[in-house]
C-alpha positions in Angstrom: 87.3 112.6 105.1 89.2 116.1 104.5 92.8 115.6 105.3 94.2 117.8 108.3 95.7 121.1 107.1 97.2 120.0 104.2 99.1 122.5 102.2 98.7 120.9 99.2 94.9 122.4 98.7 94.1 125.3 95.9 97.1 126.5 93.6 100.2 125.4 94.2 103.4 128.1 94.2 105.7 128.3 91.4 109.1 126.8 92.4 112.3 125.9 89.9 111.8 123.0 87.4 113.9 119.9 88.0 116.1 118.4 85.4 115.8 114.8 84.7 114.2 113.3 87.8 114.9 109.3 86.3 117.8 109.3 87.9 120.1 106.2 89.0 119.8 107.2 92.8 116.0 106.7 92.3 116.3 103.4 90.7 119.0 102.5 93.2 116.3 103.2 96.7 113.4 101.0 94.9 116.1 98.0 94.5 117.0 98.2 98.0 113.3 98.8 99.4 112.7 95.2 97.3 116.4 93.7 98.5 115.0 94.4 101.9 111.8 92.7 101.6 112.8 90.1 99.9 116.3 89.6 101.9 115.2 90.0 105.1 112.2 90.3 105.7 110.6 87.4 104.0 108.1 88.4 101.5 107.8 86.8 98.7 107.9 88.6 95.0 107.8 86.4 92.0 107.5 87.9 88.4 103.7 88.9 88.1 103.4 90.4 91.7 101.3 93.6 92.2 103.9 96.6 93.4 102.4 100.3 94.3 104.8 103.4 94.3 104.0 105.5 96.9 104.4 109.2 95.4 106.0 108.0 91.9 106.6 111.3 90.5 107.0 110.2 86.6 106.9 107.0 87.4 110.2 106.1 87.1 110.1 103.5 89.2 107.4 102.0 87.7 109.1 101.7 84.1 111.5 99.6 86.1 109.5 97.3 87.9 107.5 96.7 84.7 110.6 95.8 83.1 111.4 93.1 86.1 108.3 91.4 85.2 106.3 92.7 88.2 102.8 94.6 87.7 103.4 98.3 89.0 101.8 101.1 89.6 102.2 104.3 91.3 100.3 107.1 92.5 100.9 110.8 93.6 99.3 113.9 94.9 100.2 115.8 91.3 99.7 114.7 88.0 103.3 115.2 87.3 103.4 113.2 84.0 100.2 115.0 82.7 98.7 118.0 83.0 101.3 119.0 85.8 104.4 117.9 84.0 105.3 120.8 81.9 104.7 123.2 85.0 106.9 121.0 87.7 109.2 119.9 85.3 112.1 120.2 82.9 112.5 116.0 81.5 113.4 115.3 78.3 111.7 111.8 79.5 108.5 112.2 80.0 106.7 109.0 80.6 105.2 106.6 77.3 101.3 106.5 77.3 101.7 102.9 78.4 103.6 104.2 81.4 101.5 107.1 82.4 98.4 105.0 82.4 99.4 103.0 85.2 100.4 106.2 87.5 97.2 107.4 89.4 96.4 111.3 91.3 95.4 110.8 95.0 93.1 113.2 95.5 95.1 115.6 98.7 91.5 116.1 100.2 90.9 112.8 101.0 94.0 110.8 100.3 92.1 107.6 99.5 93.9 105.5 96.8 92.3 104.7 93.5 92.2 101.2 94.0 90.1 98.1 95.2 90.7 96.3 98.3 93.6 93.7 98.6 95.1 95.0 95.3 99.0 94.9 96.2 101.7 92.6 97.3 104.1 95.1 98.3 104.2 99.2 98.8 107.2 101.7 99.2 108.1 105.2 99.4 111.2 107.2 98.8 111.2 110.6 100.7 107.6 111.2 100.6 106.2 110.3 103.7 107.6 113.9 105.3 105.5 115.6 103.1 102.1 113.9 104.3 99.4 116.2 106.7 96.8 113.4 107.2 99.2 110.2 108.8 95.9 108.1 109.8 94.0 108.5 106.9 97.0 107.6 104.5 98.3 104.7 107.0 94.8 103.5 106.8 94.2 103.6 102.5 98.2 101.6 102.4 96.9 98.8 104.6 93.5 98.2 102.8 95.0 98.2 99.7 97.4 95.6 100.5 96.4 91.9 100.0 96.7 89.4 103.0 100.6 89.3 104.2 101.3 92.1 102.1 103.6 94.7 103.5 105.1 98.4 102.9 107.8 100.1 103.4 108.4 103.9 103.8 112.0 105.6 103.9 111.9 109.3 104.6 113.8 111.5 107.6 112.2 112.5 110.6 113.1 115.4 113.4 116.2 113.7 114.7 118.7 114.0 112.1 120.9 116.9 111.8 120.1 118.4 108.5 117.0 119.5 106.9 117.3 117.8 103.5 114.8 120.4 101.3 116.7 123.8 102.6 120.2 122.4 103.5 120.1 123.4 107.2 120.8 122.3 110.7 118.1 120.6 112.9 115.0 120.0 111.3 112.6 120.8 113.8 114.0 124.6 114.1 113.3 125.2 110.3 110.2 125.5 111.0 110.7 129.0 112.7 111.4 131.8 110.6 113.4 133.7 112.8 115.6 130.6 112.5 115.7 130.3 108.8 116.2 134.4 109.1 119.4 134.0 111.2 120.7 131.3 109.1 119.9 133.7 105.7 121.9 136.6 107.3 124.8 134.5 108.4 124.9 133.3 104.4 124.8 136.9 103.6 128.2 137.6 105.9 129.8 134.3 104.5 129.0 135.8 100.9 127.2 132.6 99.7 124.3 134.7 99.4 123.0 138.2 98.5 119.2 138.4 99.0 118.4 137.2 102.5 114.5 138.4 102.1 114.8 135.8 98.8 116.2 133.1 100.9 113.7 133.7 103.8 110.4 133.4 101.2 111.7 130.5 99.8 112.6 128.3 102.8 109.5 129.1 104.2 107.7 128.1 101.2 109.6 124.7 101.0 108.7 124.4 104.8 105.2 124.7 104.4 105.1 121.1 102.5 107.2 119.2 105.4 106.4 117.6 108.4 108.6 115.9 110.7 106.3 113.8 113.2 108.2 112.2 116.5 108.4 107.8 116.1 105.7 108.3 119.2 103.2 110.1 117.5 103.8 107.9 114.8 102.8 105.2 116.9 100.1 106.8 118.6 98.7 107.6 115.0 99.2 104.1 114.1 97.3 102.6 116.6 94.0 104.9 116.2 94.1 104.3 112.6 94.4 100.0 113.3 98.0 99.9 111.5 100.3 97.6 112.9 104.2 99.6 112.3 108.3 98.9 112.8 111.2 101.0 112.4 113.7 99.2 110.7 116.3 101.5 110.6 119.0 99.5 112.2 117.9 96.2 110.6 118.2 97.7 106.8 121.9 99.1 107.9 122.9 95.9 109.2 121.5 94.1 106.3 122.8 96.3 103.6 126.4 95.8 105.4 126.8 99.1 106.7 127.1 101.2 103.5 130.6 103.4 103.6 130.9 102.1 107.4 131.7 98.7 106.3 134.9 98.5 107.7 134.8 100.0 110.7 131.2 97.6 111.7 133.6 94.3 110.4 135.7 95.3 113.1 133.1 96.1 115.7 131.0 92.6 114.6 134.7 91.3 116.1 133.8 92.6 119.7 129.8 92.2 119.3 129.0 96.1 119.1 128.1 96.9 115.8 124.5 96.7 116.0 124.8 99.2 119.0 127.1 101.4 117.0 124.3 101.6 114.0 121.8 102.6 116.6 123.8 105.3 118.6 124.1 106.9 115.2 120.8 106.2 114.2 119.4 108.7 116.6 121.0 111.2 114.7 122.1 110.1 111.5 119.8 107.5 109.9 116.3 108.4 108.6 113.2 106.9 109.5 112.6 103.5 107.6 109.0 102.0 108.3 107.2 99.0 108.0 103.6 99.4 107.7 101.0 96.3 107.5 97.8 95.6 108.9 97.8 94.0 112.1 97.5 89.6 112.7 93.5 90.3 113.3 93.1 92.4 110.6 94.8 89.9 108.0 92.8 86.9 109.6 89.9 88.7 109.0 90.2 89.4 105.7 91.3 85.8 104.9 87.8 84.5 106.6 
């Protein structure tokens, strides 16, 4: 089934290389994605357990999980630790053979995942699931590649928060307009933190192209035609994770009983989208009989 105007077809544009992408930061999201699972939400993990990265880049997630004892994997829509490495990337760490054998390409015309039914415990994403074109189809291929009980998560910002990560400007959904991103290039001209506006225009544009910021309803709505059962857990992985650099002032609201509706007032503009995706009660009974 072709995916639905994906971006990602025929050759892709040249664009800077990124330095070093095994980063701590990286490391740091995959330990919380498991924290959360584990903490809160129940699932159960021991060493051994099947784990699938959801757009692994180099796979440094997976080196990591590996070393915990779990059995990873990860998969991506470019081969970025072969063939594509050298042409997306400037790493002095390019993954070992024993590494790169367990990261898989997802072919972007179809999005089905290389693997058999049931296969994984747990799934996770980091900032990948705004540059997906074909929701159903990849909602679809997580859940039947989970085992019975098995669950994902899926952290990545949606329309409602008030920057646009990839081009560093205001409200998301205008960046899609390149009048807007035209303005906005002019107004860094007159602040003289920029000198070639046309530049700046071709390149946000460019780096436009490969997001999408779909509403929680179409979400849903997707959901549901595809037989996905999904959450946001926005406000729960706050909470749980203690409120980040907010600790103090959510201690003093726990006092008066308001913190949890502090976290979501500022979650309709602040936090990103964090989703739990699983197959549905039927679904899972099915598969067990």
């Amino acid at each position: 089934m072709p995916t639905i105007g994906t971006p990602y077809a025929g050759q892709m544009p040249a664009r800077d290389k990124i330095v070093d992408i095994y980063t701590a930061g990286y490391l740091q999201a995959t330990e919380r994605h498991l924290r959360f699972a584990t903490g809160h939400l129940g699932l159960r993990l021991p060493p051994g357990a099947t784990i699938l990265d959801f757009g692994c880049g180099i796979g440094s997630s997976v080196r990591s999980l590996l070393a915990q004892g779990y059995n990873a994997f990860g998969v991506d829509v470019l081969e970025y630790w072969n063939r594509d490495f050298d042409k997306y990337w400037l790493i002095g760490d390019k993954p070992p053979a024993e590494i790169a054998e367990r990261l898989k390409l997802v072919n972007p015309a179809n999005y089905r995942l290389p693997f058999d039914d049931g296969t994984f415990d747990f799934c996770f994403s980091d900032q990948v699931f705004e540059h997906i074109f074909d929701y159903k189809t990849t909602m679809s291929e997580i859940v039947r590649v989970l085992k019975p009980g098995g669950i994902s998560l899926h952290n990545f910002p949606g329309p409602n928060n008030l920057m646009e990560g990839h081009v560093g400007l205001p409200f998301p959904w205008l960046c899609f307009s390149r009048s807007y991103l035209t303005l906005c290039a002019w107004i860094s001209v007159i602040r003289g933190t920029e000198t070639d506006w046309r530049g700046r225009v071709r390149s946000n544009t460019e780096i436009m192209r490969f997001n999408n910021y779909p509403t929680k309803a179409k979400l849903r709505k997707i959901a549901r035609a595809a037989g996905v059962e999904i959450t946001f857990l926005e406000v729960d992985a706050i909470m749980f994770r203690g409120g980040g650099r907010a600790a103090p002032m959510l201690k003093w609201l726990r006092k008066i009983k308001l913190d949890r509706l502090a976290v979501q007032i500022a979650g309709l503009v602040l936090l990103q989208r964090y989703m739990l995706l699983k197959a549905p009660p039927t679904a899972q009974r099915e598969v067990r009989g």
